[in-house]
DSSP file (Angstrom, degrees, kcal/mol; ACC not computed):
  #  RESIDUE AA STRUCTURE BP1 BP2  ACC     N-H-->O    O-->H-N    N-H-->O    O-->H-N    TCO  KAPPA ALPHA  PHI   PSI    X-CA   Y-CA   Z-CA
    1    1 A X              0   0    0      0, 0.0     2,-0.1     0, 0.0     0, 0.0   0.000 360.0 360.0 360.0 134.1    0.0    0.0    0.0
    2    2 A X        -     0   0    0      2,-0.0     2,-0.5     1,-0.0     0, 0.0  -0.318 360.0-142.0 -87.8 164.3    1.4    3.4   -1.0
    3    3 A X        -     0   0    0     -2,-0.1     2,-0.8     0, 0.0    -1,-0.0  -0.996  13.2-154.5-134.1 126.0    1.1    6.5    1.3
    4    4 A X        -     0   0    0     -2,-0.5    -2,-0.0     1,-0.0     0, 0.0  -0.825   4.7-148.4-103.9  99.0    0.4    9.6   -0.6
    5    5 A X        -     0   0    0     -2,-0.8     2,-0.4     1,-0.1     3,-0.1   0.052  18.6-126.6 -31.9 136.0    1.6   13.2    1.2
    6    6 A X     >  -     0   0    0      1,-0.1     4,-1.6     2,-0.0    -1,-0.1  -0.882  28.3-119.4 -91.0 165.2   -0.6   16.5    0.4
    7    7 A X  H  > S+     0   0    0     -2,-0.4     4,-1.4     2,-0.2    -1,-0.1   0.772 113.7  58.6 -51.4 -37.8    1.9   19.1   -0.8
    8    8 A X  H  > S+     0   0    0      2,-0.2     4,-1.9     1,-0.2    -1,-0.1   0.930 110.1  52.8 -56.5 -49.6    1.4   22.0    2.1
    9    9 A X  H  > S+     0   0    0      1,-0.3     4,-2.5     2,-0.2    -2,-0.2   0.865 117.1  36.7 -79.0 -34.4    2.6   18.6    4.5
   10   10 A X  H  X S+     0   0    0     -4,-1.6     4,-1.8     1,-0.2    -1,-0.3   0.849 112.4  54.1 -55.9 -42.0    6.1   18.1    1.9
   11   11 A X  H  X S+     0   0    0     -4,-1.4     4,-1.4     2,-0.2    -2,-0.2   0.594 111.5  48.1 -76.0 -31.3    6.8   21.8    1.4
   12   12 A X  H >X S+     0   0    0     -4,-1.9     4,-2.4     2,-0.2     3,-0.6   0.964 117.1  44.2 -70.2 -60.5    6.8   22.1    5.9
   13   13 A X  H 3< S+     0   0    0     -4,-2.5     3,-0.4     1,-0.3    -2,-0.2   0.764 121.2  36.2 -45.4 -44.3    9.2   18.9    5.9
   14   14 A X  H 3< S+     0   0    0     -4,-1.8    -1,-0.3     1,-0.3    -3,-0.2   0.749 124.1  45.6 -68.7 -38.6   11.6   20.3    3.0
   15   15 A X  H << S+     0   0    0     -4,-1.4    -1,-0.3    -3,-0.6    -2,-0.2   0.751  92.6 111.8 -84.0 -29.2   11.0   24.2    4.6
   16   16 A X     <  -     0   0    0     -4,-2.4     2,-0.4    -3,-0.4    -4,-0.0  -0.097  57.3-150.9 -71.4 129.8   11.7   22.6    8.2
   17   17 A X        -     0   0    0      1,-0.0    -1,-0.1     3,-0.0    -2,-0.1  -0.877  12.2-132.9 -80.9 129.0   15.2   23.8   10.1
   18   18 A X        -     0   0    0     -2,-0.4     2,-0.4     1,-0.1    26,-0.3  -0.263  21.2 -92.6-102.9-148.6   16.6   22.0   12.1
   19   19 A X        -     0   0    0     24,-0.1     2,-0.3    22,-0.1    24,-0.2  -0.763  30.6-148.9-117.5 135.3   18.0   22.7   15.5
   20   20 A X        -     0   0    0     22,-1.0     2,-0.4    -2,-0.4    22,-0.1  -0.631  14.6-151.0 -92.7 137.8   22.1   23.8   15.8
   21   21 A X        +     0   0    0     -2,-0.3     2,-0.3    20,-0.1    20,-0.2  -0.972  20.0 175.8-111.5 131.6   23.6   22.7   19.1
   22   22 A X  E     -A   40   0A   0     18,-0.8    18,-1.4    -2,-0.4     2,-0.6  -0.984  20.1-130.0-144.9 152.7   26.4   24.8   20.6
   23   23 A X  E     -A   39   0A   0     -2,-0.3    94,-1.2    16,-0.2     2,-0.8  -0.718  19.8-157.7 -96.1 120.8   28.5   24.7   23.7
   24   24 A X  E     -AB  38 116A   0     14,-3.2    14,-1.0    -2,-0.6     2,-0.5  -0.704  22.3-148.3-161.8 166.0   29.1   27.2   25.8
   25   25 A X  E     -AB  37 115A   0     90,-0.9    90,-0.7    -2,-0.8    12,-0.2  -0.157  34.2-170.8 -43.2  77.5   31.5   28.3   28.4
   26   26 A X  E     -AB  36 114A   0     10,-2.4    10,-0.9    -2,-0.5     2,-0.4  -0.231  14.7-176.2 -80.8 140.7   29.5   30.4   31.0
   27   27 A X  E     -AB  35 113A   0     86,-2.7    86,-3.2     8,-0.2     2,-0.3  -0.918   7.6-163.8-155.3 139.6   30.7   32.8   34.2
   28   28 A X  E     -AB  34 112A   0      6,-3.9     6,-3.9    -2,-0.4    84,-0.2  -0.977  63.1  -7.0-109.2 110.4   28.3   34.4   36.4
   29   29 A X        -     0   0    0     82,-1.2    84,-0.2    -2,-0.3    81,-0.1  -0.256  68.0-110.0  95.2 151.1   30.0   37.0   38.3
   30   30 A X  S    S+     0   0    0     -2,-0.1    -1,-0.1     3,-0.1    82,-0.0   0.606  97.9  26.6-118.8  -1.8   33.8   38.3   38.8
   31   31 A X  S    S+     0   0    0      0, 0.0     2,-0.4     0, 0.0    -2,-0.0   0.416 137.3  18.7-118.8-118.1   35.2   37.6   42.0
   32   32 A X  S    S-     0   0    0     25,-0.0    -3,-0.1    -2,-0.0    -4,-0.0   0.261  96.9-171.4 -40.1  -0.1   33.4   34.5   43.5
   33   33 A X        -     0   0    0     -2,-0.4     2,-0.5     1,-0.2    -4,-0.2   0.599  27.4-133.2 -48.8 152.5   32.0   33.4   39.8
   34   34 A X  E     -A   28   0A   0     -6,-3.9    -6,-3.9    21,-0.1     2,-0.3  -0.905  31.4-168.8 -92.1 143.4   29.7   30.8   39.1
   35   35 A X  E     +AC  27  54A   0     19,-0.9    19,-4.0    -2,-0.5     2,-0.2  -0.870  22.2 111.4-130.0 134.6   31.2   28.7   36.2
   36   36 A X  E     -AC  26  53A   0    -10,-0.9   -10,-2.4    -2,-0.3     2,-0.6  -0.931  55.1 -89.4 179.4 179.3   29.6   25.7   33.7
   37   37 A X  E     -A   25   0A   0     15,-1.3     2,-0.3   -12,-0.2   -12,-0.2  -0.701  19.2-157.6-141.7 124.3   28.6   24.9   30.5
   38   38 A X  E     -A   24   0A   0    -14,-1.0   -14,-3.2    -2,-0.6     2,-0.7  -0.513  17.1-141.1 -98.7 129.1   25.3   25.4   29.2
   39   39 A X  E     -AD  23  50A   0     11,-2.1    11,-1.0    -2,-0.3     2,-0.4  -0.788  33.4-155.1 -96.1 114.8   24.5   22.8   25.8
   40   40 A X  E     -A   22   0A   0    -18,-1.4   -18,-0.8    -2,-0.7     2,-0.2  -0.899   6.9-155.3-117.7 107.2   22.2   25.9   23.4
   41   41 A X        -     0   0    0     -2,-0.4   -19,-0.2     7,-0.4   -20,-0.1  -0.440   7.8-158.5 -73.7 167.6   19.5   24.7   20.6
   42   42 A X        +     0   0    0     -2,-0.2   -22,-1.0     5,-0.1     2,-0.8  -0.653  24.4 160.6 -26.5  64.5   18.8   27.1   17.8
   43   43 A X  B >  S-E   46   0A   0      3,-2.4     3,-1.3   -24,-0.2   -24,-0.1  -0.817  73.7 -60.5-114.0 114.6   15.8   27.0   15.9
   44   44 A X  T 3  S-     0   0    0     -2,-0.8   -26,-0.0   -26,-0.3     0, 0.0  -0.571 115.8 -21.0  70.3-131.4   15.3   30.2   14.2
   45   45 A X  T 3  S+     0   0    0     -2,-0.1    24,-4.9    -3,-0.1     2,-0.6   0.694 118.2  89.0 -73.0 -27.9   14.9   33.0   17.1
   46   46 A X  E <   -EF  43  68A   0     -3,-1.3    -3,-2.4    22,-0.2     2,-0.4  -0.704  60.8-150.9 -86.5 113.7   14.0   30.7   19.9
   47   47 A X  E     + F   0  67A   0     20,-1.6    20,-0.8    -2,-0.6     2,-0.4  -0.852  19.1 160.0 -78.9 142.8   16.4   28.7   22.4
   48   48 A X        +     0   0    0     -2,-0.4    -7,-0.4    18,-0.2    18,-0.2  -0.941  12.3 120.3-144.2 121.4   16.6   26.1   24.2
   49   49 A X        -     0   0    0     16,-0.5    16,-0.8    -2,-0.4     2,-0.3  -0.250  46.1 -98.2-147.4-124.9   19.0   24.0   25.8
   50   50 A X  E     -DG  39  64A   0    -11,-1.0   -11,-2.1    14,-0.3     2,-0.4  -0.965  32.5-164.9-167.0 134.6   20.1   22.5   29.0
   51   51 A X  E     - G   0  63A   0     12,-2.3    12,-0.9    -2,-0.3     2,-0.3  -0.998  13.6-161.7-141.3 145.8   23.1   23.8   31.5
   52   52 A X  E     + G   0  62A   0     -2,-0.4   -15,-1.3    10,-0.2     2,-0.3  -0.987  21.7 172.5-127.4 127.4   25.2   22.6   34.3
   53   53 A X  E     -CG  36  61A   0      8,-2.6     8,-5.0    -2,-0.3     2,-0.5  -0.777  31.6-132.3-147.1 140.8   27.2   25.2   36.6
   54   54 A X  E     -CG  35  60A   0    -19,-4.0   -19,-0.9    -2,-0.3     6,-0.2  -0.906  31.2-148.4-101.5 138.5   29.2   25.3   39.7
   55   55 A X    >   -     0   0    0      4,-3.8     3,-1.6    -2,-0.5     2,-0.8  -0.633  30.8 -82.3-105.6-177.8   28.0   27.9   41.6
   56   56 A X  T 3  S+     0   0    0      1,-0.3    -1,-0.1   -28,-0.2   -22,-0.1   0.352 123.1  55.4 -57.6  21.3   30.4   30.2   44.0
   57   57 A X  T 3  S-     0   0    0     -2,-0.8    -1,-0.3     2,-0.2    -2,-0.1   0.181 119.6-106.3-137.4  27.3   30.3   28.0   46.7
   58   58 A X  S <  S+     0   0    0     -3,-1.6    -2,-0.1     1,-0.2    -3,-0.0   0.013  77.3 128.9  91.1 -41.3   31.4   25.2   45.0
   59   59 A X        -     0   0    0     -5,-0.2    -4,-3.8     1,-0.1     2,-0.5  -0.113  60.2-111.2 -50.6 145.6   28.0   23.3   44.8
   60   60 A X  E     -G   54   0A   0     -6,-0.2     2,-0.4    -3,-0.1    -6,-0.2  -0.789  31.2-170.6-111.0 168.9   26.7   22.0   41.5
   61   61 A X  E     +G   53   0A   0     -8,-5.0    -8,-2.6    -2,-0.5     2,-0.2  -0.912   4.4 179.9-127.5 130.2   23.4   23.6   39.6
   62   62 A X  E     +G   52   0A   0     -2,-0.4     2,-0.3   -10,-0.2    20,-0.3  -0.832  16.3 128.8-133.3-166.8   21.8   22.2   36.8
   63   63 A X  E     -G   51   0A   0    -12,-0.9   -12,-2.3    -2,-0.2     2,-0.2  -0.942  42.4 -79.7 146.2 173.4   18.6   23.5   34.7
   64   64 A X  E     -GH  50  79A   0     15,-2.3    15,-1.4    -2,-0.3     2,-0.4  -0.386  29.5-148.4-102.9 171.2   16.9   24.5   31.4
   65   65 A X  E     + H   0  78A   0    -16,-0.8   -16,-0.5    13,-0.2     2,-0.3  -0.987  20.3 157.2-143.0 133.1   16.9   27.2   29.3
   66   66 A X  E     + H   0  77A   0     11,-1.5    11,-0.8    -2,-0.4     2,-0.4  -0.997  18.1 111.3-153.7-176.7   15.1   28.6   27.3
   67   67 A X  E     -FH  47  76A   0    -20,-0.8   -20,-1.6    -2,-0.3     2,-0.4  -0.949  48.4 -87.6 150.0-163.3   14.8   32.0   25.8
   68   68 A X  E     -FH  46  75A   0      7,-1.2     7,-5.2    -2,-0.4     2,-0.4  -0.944  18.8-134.7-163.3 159.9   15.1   33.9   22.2
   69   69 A X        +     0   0    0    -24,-4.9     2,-0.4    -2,-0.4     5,-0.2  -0.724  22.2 170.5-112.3  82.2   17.6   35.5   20.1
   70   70 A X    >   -     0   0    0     -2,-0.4     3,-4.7     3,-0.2     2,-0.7  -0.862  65.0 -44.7-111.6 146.0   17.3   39.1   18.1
   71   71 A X  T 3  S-     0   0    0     -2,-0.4    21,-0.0     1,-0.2    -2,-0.0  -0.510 118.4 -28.6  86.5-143.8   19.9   40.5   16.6
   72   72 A X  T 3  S+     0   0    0     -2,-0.7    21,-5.6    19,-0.1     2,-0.3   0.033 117.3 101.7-111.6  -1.2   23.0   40.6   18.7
   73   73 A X  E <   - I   0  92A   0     -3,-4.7     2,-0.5    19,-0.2    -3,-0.2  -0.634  50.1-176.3 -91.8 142.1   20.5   40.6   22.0
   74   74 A X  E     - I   0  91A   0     17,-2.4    17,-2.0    -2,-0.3     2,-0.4  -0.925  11.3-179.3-135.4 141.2   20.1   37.5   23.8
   75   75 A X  E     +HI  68  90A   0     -7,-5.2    -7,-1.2    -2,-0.5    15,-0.2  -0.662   7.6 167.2-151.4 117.5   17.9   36.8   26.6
   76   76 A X  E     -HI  67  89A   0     13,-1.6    13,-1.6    -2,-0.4     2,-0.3  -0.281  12.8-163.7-115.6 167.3   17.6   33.1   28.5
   77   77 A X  E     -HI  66  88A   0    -11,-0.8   -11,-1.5    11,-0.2     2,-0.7  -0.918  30.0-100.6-147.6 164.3   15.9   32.3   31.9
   78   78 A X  E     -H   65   0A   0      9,-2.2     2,-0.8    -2,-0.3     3,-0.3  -0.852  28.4-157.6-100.5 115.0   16.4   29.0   33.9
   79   79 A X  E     -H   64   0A   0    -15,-1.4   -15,-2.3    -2,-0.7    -2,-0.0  -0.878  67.7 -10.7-110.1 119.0   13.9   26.6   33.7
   80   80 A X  S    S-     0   0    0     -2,-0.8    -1,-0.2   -17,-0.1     5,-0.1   0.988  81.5-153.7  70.0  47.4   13.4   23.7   36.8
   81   81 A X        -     0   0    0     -3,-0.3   -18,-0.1   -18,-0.1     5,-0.1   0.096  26.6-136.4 -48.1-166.6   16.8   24.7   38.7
   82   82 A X  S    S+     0   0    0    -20,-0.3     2,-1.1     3,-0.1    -1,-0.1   0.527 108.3  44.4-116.3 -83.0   18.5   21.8   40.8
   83   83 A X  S    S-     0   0    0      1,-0.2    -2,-0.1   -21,-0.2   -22,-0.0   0.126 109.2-116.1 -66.1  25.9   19.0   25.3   43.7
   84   84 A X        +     0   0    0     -2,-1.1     2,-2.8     1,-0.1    -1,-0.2   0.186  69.2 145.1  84.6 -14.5   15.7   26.8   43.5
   85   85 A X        -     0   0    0     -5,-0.1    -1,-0.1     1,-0.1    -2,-0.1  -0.405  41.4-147.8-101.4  88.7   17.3   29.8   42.0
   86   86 A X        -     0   0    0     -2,-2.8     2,-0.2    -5,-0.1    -7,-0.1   0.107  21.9-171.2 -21.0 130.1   15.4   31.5   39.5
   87   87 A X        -     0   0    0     -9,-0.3    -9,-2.2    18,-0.1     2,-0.3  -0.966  23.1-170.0-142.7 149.9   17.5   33.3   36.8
   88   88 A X  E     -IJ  77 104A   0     16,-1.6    16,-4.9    -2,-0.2     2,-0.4  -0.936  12.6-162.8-115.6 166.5   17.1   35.6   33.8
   89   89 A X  E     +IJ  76 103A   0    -13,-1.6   -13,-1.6    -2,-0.3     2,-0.4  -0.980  11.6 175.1-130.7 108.8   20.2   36.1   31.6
   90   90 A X  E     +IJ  75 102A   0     12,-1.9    12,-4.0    -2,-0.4     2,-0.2  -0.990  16.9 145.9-127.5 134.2   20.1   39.3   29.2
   91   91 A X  E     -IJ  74 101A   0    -17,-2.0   -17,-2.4    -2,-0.4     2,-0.7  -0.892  38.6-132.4-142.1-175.4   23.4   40.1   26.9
   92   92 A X  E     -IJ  73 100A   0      8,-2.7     2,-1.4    -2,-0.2     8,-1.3  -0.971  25.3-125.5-137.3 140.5   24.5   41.5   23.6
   93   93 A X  E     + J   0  99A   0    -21,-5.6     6,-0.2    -2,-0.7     4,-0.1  -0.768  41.1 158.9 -97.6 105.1   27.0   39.8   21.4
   94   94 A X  E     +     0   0A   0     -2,-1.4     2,-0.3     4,-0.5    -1,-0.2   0.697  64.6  38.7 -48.8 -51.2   29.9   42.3   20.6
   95   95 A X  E >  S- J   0  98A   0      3,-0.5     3,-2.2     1,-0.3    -1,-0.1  -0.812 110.2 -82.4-120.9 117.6   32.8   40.3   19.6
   96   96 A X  T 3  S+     0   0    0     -2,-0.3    -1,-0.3     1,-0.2    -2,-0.1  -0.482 118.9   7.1 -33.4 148.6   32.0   37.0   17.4
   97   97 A X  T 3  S+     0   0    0      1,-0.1    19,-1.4    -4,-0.1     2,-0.5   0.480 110.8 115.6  60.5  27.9   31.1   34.4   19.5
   98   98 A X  E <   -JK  95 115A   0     -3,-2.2    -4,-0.5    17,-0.2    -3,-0.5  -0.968  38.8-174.1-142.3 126.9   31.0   36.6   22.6
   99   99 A X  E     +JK  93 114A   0     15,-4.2    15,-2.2    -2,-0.5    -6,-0.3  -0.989   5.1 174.0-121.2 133.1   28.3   37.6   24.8
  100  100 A X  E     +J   92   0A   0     -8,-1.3    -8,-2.7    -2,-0.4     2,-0.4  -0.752  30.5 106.0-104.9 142.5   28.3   40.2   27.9
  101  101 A X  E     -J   91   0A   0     11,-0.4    11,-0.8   -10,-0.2     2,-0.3  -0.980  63.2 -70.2 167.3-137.2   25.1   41.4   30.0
  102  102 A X  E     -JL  90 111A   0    -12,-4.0   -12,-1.9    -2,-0.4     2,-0.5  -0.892  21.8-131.7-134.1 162.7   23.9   40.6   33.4
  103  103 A X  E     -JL  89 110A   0      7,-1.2     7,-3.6    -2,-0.3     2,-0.4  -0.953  20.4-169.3 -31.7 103.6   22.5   37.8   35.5
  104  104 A X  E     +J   88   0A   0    -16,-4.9   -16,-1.6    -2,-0.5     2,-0.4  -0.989   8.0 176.2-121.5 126.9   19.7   38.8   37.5
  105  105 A X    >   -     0   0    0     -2,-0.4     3,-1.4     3,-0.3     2,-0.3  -0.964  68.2 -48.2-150.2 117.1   18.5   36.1   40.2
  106  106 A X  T 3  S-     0   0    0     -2,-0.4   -18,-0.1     1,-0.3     3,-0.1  -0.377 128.9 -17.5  56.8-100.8   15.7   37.0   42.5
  107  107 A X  T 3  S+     0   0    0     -2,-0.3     2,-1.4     1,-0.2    -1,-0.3   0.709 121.1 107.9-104.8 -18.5   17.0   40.8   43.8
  108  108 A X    <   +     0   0    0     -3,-1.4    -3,-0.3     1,-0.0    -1,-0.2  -0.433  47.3 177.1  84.9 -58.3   20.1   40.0   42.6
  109  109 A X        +     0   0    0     -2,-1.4     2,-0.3    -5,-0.1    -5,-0.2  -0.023   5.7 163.6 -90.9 152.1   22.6   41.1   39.5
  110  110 A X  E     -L  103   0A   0     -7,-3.6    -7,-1.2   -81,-0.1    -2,-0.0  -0.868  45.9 -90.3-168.9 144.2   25.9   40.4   38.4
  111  111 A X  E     -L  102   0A   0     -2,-0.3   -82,-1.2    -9,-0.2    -9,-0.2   0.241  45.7-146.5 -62.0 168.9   27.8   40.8   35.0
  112  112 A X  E     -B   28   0A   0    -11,-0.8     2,-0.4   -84,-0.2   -11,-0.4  -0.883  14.1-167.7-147.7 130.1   27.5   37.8   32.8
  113  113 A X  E     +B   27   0A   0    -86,-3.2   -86,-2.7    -2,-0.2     2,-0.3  -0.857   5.1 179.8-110.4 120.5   30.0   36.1   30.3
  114  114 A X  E     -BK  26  99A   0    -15,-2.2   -15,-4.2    -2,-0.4     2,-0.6  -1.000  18.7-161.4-132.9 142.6   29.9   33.2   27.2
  115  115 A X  E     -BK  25  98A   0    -90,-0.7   -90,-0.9    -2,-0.3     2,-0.2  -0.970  18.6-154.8-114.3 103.7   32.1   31.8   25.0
  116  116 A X  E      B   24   0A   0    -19,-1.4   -92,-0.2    -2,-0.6   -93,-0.0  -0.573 360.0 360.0 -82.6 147.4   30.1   30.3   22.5
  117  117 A X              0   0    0    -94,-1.2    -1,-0.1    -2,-0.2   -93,-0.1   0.514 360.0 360.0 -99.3 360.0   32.0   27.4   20.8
């Protein structure tokens, strides 16, 4: 038995992007930083990925992301932390493959740094 497509339903698959994975090297903070590396989907504007971090007291954090890209702005949150501890993430990419902004968790902020690979 043959399976016959409509056209709209070929033209999505053909049209469809798929998702770019890239790693990268995070620090929260400048002194005491929190340090990890957070695994970053792509599809179009939106991201989404998955990160794991030591935070300044040694302990480790792990969480979701998710969050959207225009431009040179980027701006992530923490989804389902392992330490309770809400975050959003806003930066501007400057430099190729480099992003700067802030870390804001609960009241909060402190500079934030990646090196996308």
């Amino acid at each position: 038995m043959r399976k016959f497509y409509s056209i709209p339903l070929i033209l999505l698959l053909v049209a469809a992007k798929p998702a770019v994975a890239e790693v990268w090297q995070v620090t929260e903070g400048t002194q005491k930083a929190s340090r990890g590396t957070w695994t970053v989907n792509a599809i179009g504007s939106e991201l989404n990925g998955t990160a794991e971090m030591t935070d300044d007291q040694g302990r480790r954090v792990t969480f979701k992301l998710t969050g959207t890209i225009k431009g040179s702005q980027y701006a992530l949150q923490r989804v389902s932390p392992s330490n309770g501890a809400n975050c959003v993430y806003r930066g501007d990419m400057n430099q190729p493959g480099k992003i700067s902004g802030s870390a804001i968790c609960g009241p909060n902020q402190t500079a934030w740094f990646v090196q996308r690979q």
